[in-house]
The first five atom37 places (N, CA, C, CB, O) and aatype in JSON, in Angstrom:
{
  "aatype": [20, 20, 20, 20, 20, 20, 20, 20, 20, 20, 20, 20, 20, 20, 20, 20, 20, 20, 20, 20, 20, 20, 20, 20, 20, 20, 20, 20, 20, 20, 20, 20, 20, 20, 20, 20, 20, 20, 20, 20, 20, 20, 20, 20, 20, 20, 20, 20, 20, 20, 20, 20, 20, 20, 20, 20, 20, 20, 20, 20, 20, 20, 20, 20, 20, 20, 20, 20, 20, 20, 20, 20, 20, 20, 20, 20, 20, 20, 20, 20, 20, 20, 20, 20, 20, 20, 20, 20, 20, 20, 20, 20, 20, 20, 20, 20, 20, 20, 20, 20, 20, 20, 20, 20, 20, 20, 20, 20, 20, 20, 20, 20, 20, 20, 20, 20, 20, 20, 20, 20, 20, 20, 20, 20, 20, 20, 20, 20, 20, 20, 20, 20, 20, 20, 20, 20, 20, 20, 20],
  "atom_mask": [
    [1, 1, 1, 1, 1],
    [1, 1, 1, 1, 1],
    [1, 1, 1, 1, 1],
    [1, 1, 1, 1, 1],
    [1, 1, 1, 1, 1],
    [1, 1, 1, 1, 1],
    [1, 1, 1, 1, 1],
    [1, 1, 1, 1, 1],
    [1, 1, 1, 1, 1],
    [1, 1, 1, 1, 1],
    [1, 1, 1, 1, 1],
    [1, 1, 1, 1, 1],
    [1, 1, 1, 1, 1],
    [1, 1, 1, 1, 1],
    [1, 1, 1, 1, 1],
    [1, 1, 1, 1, 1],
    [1, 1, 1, 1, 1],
    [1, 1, 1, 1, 1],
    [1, 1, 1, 1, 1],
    [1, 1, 1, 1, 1],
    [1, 1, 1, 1, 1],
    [1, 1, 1, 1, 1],
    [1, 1, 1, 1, 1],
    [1, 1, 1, 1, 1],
    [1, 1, 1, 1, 1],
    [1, 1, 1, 1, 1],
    [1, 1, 1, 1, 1],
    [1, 1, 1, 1, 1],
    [1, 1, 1, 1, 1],
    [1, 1, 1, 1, 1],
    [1, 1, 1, 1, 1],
    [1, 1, 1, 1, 1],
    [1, 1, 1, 1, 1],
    [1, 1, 1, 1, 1],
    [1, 1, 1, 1, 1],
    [1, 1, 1, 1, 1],
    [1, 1, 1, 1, 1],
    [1, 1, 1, 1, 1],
    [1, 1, 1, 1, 1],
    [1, 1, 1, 1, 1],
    [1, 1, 1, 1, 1],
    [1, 1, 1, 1, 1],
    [1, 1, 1, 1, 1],
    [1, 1, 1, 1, 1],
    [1, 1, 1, 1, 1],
    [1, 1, 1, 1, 1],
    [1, 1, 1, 1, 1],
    [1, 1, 1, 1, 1],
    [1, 1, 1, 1, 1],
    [1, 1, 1, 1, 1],
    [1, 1, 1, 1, 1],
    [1, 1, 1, 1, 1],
    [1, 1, 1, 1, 1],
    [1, 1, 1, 1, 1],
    [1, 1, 1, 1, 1],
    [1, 1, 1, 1, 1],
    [1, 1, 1, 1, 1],
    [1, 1, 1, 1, 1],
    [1, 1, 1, 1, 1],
    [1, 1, 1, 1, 1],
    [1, 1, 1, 1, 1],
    [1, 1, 1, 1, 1],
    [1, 1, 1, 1, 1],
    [1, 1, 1, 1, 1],
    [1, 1, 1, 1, 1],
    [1, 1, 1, 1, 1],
    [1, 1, 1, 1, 1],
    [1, 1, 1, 1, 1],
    [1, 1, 1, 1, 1],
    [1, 1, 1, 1, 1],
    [1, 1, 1, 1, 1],
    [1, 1, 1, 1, 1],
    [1, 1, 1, 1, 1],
    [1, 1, 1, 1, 1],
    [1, 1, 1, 1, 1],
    [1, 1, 1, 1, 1],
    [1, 1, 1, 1, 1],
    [1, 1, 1, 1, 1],
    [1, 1, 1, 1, 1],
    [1, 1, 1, 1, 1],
    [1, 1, 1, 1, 1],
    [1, 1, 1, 1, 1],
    [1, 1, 1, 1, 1],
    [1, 1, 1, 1, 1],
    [1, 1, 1, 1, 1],
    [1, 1, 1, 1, 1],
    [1, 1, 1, 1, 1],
    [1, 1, 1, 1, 1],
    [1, 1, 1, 1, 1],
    [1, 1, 1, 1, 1],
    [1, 1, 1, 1, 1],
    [1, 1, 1, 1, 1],
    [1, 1, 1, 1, 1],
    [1, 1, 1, 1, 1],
    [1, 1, 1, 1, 1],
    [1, 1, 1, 1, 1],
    [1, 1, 1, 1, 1],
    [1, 1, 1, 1, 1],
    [1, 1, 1, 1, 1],
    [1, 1, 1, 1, 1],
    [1, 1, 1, 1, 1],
    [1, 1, 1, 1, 1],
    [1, 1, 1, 1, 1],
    [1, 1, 1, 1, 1],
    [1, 1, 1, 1, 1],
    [1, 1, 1, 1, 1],
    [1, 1, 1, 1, 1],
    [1, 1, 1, 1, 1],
    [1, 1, 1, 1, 1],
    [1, 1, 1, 1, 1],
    [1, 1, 1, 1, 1],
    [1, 1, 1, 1, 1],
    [1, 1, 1, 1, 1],
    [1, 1, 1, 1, 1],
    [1, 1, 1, 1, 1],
    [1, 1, 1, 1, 1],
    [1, 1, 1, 1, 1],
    [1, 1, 1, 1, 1],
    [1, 1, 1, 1, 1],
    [1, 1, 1, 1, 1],
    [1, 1, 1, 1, 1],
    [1, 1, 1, 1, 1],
    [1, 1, 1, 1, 1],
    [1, 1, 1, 1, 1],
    [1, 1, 1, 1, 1],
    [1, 1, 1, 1, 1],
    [1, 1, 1, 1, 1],
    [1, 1, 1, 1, 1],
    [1, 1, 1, 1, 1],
    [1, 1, 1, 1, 1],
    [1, 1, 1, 1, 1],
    [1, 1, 1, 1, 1],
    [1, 1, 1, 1, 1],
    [1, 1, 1, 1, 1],
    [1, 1, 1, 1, 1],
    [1, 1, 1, 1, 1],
    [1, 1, 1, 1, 1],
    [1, 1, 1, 1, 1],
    [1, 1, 1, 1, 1]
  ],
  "atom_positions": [
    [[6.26, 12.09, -6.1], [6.54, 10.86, -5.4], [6.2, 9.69, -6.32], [5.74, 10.78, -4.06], [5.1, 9.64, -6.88]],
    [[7.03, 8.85, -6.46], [6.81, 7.62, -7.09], [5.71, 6.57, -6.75], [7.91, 7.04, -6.99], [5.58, 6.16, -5.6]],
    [[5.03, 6.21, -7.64], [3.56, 5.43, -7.3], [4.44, 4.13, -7.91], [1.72, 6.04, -8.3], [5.38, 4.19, -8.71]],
    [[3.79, 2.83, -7.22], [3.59, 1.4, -7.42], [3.78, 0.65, -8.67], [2.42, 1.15, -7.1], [2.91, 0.85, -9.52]],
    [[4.71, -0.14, -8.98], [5.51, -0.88, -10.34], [3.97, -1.61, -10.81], [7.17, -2.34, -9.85], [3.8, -2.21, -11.87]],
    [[2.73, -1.35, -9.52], [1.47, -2.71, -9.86], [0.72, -1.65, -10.58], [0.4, -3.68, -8.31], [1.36, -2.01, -11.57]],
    [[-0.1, -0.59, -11.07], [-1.21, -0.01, -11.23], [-2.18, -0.49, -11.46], [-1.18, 0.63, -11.83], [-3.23, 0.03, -11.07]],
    [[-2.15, -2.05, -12.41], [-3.31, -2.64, -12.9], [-3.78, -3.16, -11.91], [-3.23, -3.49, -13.91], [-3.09, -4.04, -11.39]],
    [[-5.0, -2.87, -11.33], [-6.15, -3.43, -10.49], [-6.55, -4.49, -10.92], [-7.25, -2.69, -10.36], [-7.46, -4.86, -10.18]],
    [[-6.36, -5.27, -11.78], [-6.48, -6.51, -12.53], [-5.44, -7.57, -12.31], [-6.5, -6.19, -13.9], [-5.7, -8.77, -12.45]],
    [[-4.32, -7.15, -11.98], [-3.33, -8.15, -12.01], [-2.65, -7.72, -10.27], [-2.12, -7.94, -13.62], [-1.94, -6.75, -10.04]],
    [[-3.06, -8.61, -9.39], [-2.97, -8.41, -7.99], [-1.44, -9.2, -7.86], [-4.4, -9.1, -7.04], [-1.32, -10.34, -8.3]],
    [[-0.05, -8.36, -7.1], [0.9, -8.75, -6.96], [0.95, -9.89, -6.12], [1.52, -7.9, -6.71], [0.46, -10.0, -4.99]],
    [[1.56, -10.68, -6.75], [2.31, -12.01, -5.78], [3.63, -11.79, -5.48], [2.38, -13.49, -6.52], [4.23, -10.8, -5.92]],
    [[4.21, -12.69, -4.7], [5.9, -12.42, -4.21], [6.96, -12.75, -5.42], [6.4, -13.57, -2.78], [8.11, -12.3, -5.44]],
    [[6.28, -13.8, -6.65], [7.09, -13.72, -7.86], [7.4, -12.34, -8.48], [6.42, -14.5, -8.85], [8.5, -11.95, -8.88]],
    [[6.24, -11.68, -8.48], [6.2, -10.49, -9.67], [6.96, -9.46, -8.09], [3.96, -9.9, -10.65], [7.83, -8.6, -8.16]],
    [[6.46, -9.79, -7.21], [7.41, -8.82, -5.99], [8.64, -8.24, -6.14], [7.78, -9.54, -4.83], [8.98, -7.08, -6.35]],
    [[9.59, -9.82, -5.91], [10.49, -9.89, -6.35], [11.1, -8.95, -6.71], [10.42, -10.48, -6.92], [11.7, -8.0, -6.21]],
    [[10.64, -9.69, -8.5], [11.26, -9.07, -9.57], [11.02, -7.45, -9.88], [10.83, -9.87, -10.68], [11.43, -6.97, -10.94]],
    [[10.36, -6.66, -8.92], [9.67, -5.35, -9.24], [10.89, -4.86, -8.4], [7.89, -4.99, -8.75], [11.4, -3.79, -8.73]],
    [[11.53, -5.75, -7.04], [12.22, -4.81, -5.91], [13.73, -4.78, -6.79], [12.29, -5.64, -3.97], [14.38, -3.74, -6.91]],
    [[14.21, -6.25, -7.46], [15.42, -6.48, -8.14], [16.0, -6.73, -6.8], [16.07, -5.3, -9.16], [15.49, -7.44, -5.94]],
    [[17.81, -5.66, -6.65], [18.25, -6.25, -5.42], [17.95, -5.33, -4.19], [19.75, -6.56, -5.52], [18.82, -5.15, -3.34]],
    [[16.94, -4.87, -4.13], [16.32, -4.38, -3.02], [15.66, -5.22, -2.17], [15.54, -3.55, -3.35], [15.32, -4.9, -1.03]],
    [[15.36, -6.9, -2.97], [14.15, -7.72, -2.32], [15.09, -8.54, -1.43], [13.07, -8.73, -3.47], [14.45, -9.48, -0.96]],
    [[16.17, -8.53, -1.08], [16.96, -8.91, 0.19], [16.8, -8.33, 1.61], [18.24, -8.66, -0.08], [17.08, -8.89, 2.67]],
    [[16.04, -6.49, 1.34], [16.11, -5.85, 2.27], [14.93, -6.27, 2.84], [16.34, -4.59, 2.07], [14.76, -6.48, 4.04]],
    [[13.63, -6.48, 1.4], [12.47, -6.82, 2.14], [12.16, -7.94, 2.84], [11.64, -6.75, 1.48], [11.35, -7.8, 3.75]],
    [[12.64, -9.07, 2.63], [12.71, -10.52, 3.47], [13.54, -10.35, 4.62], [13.36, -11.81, 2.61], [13.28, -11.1, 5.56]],
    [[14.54, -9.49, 4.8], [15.35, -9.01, 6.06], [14.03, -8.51, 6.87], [16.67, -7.64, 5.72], [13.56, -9.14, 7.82]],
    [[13.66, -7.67, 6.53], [12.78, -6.77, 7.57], [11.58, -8.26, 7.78], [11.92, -4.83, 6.65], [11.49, -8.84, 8.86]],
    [[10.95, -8.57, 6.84], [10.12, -10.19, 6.93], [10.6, -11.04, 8.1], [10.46, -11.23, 5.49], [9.86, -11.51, 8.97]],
    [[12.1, -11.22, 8.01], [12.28, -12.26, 9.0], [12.65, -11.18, 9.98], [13.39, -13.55, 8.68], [12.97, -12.07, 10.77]],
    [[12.81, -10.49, 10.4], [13.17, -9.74, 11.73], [11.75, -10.0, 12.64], [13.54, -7.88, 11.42], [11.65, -10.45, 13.78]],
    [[10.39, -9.45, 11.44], [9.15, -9.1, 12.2], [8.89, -10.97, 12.41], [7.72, -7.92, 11.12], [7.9, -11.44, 12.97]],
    [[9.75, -11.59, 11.94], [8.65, -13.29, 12.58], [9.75, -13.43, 13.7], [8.48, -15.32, 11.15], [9.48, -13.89, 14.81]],
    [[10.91, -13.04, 13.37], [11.75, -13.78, 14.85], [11.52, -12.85, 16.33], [13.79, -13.79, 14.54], [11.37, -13.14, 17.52]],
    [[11.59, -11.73, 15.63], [10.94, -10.5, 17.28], [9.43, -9.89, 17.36], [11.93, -8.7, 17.33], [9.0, -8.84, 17.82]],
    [[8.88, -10.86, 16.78], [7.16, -10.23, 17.09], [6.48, -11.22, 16.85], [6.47, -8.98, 16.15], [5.39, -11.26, 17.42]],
    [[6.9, -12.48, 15.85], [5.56, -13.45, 15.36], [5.26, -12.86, 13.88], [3.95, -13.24, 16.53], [5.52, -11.77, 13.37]],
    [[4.59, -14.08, 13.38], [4.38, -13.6, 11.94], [3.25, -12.63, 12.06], [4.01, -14.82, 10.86], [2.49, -12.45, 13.01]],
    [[3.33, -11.89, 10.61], [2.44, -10.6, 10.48], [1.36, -11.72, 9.09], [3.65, -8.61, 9.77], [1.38, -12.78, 8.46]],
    [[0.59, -10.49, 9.32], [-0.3, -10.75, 7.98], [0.31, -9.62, 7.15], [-2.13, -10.59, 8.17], [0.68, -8.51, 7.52]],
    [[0.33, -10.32, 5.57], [0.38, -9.62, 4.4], [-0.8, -9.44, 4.07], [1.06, -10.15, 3.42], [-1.58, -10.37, 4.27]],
    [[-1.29, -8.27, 3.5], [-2.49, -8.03, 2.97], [-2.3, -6.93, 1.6], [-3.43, -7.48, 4.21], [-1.97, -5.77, 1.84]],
    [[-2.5, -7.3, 0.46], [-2.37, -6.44, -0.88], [-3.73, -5.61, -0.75], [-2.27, -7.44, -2.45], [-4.84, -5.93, -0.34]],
    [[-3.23, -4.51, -1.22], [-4.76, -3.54, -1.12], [-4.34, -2.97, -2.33], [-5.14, -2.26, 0.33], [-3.15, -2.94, -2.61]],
    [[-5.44, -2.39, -3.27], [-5.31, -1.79, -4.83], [-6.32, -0.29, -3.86], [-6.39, -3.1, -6.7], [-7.39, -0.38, -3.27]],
    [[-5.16, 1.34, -4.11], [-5.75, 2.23, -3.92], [-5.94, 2.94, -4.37], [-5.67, 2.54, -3.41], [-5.96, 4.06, -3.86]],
    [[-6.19, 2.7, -5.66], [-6.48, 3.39, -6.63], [-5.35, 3.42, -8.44], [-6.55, 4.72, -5.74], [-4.36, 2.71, -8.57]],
    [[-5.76, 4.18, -9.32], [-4.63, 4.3, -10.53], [-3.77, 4.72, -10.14], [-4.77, 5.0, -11.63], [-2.74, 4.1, -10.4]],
    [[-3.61, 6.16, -9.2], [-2.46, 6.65, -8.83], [-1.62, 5.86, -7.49], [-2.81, 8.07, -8.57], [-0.39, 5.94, -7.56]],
    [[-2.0, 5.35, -6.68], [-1.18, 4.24, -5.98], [-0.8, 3.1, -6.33], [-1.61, 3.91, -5.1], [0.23, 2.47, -6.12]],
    [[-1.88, 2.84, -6.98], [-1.72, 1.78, -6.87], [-1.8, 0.02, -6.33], [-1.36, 2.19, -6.89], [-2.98, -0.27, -6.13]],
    [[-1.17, -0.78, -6.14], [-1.23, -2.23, -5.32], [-0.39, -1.62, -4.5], [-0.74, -3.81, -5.99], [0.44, -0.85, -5.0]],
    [[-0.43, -1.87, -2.77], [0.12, -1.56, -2.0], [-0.1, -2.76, -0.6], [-0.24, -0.18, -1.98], [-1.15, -3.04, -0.02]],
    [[1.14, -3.24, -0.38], [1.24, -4.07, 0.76], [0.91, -3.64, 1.75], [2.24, -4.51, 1.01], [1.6, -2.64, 1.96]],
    [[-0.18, -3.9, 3.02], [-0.27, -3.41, 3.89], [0.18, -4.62, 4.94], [-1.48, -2.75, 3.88], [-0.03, -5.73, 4.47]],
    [[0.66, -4.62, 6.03], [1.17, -5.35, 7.0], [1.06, -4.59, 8.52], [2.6, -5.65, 6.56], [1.46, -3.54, 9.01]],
    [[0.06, -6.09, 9.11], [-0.33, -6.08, 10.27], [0.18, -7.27, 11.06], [-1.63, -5.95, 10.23], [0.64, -8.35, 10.69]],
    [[-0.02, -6.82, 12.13], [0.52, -7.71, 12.93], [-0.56, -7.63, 14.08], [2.04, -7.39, 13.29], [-1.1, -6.55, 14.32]],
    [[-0.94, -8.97, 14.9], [-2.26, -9.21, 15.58], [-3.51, -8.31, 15.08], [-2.04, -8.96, 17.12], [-4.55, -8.31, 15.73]],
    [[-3.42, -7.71, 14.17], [-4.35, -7.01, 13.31], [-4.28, -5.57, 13.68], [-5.78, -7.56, 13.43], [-5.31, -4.9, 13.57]],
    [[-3.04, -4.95, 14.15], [-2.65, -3.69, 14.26], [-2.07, -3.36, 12.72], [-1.6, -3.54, 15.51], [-1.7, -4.31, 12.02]],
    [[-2.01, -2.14, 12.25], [-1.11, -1.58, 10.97], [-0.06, -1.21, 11.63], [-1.65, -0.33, 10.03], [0.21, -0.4, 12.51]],
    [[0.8, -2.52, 10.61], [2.17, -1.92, 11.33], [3.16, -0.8, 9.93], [3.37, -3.72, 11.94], [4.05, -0.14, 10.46]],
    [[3.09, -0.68, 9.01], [3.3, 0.2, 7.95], [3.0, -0.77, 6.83], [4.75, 0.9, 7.92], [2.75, -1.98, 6.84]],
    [[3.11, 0.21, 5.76], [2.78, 0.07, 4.21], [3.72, 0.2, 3.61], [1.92, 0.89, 3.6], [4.58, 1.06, 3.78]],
    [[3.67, -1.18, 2.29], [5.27, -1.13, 1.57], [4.24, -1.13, -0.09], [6.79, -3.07, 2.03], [3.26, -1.76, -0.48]],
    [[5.26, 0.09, -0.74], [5.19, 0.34, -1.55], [6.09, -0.45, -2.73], [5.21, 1.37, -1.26], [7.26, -0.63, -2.42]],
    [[5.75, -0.85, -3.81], [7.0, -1.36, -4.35], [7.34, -0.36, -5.56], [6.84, -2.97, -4.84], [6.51, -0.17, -6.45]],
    [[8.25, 0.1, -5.56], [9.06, 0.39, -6.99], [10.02, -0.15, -7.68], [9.57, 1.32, -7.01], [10.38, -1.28, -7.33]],
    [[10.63, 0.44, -8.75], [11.28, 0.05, -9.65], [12.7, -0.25, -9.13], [11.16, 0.93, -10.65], [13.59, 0.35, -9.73]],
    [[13.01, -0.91, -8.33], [13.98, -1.52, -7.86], [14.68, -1.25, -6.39], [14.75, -1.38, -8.79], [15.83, -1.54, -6.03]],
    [[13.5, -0.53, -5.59], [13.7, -0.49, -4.37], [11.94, -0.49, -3.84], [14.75, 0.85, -4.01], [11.05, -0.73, -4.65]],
    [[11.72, -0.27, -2.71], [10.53, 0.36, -2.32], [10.54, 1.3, -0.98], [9.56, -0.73, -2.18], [11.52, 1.55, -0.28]],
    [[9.33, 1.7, -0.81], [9.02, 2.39, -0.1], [8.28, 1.59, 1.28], [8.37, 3.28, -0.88], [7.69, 0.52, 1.14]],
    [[8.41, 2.2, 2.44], [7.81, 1.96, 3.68], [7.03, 3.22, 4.33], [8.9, 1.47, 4.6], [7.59, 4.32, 4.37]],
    [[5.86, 3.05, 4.78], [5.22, 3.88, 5.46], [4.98, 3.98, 6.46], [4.53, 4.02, 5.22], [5.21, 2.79, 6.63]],
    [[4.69, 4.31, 7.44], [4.5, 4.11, 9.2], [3.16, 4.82, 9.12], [5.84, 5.01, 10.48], [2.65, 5.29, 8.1]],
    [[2.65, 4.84, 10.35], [1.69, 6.17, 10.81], [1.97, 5.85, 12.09], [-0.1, 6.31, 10.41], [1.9, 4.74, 12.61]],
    [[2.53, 7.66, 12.95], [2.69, 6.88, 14.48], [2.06, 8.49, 15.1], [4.84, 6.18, 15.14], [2.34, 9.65, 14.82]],
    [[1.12, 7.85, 16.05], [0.12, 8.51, 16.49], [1.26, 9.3, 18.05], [-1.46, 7.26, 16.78], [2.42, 8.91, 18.17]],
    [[0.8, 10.14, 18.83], [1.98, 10.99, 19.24], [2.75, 9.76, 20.35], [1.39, 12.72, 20.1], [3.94, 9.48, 20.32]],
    [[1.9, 9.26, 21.11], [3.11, 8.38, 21.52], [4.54, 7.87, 21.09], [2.69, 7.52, 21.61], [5.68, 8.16, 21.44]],
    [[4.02, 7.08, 20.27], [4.95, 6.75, 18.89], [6.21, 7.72, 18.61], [3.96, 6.89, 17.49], [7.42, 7.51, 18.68]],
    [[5.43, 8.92, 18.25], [6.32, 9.74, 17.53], [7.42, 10.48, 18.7], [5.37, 10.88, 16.62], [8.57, 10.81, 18.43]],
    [[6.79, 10.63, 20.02], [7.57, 10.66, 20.94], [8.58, 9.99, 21.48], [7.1, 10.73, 21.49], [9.25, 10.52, 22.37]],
    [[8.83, 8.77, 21.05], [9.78, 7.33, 21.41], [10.25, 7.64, 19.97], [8.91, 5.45, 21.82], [11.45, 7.36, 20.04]],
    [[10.06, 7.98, 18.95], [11.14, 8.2, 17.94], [11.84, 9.11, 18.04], [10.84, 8.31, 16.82], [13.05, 9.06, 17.83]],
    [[11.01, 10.43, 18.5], [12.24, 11.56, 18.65], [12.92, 11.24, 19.68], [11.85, 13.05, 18.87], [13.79, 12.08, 19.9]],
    [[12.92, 10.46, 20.34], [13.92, 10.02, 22.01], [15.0, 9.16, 21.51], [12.94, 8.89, 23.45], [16.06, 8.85, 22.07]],
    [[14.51, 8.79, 20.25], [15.36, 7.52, 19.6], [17.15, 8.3, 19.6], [14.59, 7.05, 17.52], [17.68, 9.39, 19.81]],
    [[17.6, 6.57, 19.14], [19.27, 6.92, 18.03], [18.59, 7.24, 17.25], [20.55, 5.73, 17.36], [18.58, 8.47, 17.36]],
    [[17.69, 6.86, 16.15], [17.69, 6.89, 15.17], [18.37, 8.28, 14.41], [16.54, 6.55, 15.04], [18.57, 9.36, 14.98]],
    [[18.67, 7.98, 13.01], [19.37, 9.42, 12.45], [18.42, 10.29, 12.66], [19.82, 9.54, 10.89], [17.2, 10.17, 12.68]],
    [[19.45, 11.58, 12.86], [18.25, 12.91, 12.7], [17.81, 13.21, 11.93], [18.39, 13.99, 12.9], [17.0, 14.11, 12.15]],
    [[17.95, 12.7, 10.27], [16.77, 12.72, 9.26], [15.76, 12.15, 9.35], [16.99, 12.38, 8.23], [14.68, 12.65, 9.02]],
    [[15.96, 10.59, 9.99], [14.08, 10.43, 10.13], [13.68, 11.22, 10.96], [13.36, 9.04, 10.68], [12.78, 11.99, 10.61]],
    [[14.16, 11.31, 12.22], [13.21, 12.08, 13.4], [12.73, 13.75, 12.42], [14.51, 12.5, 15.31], [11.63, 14.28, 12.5]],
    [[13.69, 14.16, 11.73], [13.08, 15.41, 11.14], [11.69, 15.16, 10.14], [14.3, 16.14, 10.25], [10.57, 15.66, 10.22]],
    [[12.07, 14.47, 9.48], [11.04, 13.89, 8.49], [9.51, 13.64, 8.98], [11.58, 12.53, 8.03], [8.43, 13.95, 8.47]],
    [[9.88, 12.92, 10.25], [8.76, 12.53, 10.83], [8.04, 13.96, 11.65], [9.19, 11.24, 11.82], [6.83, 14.05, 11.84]],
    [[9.0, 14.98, 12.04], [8.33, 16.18, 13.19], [7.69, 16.82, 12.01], [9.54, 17.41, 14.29], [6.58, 17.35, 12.09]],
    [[8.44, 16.78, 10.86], [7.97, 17.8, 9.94], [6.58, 17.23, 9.08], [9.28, 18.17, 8.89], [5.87, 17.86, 8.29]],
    [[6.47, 15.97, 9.5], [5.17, 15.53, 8.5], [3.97, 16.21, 9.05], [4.83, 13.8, 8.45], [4.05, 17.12, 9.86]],
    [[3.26, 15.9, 8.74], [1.78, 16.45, 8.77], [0.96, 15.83, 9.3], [1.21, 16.66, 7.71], [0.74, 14.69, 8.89]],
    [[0.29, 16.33, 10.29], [-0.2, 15.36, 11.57], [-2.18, 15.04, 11.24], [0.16, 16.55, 13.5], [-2.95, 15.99, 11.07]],
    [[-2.48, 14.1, 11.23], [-3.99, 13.69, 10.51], [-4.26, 12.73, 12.15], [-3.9, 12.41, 8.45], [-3.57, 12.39, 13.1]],
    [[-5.47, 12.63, 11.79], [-6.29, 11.85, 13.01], [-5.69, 10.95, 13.17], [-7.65, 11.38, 12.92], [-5.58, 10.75, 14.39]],
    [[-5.01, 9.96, 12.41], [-4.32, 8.72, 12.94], [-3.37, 9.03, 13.37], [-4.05, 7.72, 12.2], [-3.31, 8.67, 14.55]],
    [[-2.34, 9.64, 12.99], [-1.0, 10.22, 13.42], [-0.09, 11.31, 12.4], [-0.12, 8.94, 13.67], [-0.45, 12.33, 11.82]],
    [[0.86, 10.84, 12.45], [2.07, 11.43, 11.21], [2.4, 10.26, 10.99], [3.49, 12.48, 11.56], [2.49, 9.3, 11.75]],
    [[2.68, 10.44, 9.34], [2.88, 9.83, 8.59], [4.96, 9.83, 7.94], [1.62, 10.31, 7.78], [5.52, 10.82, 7.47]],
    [[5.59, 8.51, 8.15], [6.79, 8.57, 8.0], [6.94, 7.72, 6.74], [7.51, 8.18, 9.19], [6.51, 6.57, 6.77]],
    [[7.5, 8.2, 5.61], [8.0, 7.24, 5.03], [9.27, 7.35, 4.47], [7.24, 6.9, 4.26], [9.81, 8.45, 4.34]],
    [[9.96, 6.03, 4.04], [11.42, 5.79, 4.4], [11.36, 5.16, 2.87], [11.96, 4.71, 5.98], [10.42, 4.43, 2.53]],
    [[12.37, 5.48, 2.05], [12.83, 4.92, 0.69], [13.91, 3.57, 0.9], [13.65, 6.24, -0.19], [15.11, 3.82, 1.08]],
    [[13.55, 2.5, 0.88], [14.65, 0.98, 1.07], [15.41, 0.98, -0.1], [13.82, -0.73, 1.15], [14.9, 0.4, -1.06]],
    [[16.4, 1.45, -0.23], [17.72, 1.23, -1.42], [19.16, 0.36, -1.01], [18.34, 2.89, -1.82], [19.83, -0.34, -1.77]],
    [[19.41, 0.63, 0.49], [20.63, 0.36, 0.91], [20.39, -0.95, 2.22], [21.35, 1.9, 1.41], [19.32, -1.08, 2.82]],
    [[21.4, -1.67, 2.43], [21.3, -2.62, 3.69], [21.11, -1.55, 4.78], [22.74, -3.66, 3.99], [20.18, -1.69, 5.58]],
    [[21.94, -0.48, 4.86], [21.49, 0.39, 6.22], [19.8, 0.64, 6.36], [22.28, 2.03, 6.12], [19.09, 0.54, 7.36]],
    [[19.48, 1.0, 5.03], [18.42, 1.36, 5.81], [17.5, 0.52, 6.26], [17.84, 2.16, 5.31], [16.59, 1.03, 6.91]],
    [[17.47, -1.14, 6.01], [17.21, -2.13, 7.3], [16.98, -1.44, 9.18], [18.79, -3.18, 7.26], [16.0, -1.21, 9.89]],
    [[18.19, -1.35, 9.31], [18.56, -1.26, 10.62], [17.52, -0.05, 11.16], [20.23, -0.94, 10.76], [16.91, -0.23, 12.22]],
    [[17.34, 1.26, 10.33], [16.09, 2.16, 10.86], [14.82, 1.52, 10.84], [15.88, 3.42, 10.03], [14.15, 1.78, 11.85]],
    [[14.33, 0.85, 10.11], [13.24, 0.31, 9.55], [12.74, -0.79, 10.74], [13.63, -0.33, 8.06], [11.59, -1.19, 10.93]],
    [[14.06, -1.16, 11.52], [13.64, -2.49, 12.68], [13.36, -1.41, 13.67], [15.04, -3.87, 13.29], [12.32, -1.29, 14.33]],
    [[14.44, -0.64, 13.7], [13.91, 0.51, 14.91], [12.38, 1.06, 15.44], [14.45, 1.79, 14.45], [11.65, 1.22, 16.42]],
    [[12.52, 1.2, 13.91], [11.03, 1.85, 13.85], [9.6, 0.98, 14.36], [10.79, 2.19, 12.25], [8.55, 1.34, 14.9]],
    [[10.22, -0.51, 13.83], [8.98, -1.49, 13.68], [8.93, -1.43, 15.53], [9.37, -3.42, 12.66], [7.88, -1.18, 16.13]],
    [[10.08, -1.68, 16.14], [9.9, -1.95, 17.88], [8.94, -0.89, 18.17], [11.43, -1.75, 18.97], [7.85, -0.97, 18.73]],
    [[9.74, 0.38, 17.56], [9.07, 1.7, 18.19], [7.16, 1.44, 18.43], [9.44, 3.2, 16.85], [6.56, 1.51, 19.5]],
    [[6.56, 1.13, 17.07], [5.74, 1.27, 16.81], [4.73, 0.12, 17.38], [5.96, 1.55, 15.71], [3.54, 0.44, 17.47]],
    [[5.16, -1.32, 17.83], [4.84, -2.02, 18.51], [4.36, -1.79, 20.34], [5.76, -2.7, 18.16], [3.38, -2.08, 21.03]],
    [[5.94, -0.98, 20.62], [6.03, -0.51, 21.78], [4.81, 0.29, 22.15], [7.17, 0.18, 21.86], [4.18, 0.15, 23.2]],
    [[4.57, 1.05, 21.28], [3.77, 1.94, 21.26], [2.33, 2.3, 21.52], [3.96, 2.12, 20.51], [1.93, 3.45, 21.33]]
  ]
}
């Protein structure tokens, strides 16, 4: 699995170096940005460094819930969820495609929940990514 364009624990990402790490992936990430301020209220951004092998990793909350973790790579990134069984029950009920819902039954279930994560390359995969965010609010 691909780790974080940031590794240096020394040099903490801003939205300049963001950016330029997502290329044209960083349309998808300000999409999903403004979705979560127009249907939920603004979130907090919070950068967390988790180590050499992760890396700098965006974490994003909202009223101080975790609402997933964005990874950045080399010209797309990654999103993470954790949805505890409620959650994961309103996803398998979902539209959503039957690859996430598989992805997600098949993950591996830890005290917080299962863990989903979704690779951002394409405008579609926006549209799962809002799904998910309601889901997980709802939740």
């Amino acid at each position: 699995m691909d780790t974080s364009v940031f590794p240096d624990k020394s040099k903490k990402p801003d939205t300049r170096r963001l950016n330029k790490a997502l290329g044209e992936s960083a349309p998808y990430w300000k999409a999903i940005q403004a979705y979560i301020i127009k249907k939920h209220g603004e979130a907090l951004e919070e950068w967390k460094y988790y180590g050499p092998k992760a890396g700098w990793v965006l974490k994003v909350l909202l009223k101080r819930r975790n609402l997933f973790f964005l990874t950045p790579l080399k010209d797309y990134f990654r999103i993470t969820f954790v949805f505890g069984d409620k959650a994961a029950s309103a996803v398998e009920k979902s539209n959503l495609r039957a690859a996430v819902k598989k992805d997600l039954s098949d993950a591996r279930r830890y005290v917080e929940g299962r863990a989903l994560r979704i690779e951002v390359k394409r405008q579609k995969d926006v549209a799962s990514i809002t799904k998910l965010i309601d889901i997980k609010i709802a939740s």
